[in-house]
N, C-alpha and C positions, 0 to 999 in steps of 0.2 A: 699323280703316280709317285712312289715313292722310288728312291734310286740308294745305292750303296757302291761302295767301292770292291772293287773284287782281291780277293785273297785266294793262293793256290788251291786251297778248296771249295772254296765256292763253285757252286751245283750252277749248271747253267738255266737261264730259266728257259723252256719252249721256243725253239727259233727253228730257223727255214733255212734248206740245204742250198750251197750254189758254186758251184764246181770253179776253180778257179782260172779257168779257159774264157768262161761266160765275161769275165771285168774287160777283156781283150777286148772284144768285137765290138766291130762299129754300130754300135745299136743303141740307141737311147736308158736312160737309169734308169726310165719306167718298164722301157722293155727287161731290163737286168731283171727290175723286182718281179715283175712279172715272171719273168722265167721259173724265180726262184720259187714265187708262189704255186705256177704249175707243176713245178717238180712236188714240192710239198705233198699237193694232193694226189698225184699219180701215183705217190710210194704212199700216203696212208689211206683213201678211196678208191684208187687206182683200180677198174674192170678188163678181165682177161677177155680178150678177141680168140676167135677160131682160131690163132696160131699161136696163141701163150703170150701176146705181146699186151702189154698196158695202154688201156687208154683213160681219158677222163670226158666227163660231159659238162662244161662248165659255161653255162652263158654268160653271153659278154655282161647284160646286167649286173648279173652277179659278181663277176669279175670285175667290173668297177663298182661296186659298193664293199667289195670283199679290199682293192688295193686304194680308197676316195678317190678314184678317180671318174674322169666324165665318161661316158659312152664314144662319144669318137673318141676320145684319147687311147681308150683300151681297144678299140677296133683297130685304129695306128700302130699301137704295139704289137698286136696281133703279126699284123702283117709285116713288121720289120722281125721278131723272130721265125717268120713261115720265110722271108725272102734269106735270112742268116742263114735258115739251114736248121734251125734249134729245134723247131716242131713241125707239127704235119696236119693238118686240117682235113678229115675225110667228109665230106661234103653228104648228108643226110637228106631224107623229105622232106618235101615244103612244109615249114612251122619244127620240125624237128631240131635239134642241140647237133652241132658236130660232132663227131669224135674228135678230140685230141691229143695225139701221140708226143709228147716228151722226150727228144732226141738228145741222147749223152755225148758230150764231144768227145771224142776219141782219147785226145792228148790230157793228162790231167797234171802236169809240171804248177808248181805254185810259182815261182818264176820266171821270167825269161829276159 
């Protein structure tokens, strides 16, 4: 991979959203990336529910070959952002994908 140094115009290359509330919480950097990566695809695949609200279907497989991580490590993650508050897990058919809802924290201060 090739690398440069940045100058005030330089175009940014493709990167992932991640609210500056999320570096706060007690929750592990994998859970962080993760977050980040959830948010990602929620705003660019993101599927409307009966109420207008975004969700995503992302299996844990996929989500850890999507962030190299193991399969219980992303399952771990998982649930320390479902226990933070950051997402929501609606619980599907046997063999079915969850939905998963993408929770914005309220406060968005770069600071504190």
């Amino acid at each position: 991979m090739n690398y440069e140094f940045m100058t005030a115009d330089t175009p940014l290359p493709p990167c992932m959203p991640l609210p500056w509330a999320v570096l706060r919480l007690p929750v592990s950097s994998t859970a962080k990336v993760m977050y980040a990566r959830l948010l990602d695809e929620t705003l660019t695949d993101g599927i409307e529910d009966s109420n207008g609200i975004l969700f995503i279907r992302f299996p844990v497989l996929k989500l850890a070959a999507a962030l190299s991580r193991s399969y219980q490590t992303c399952k771990r993650s998982l649930n320390e952002l479902e226990q933070a508050g950051m997402i929501m897990r609606v619980r599907q058919g046997v063999g079915e994908t969850n939905h998963i809802y993408v929770l914005l924290p309220k406060e968005g201060r770069r600071y504190e």
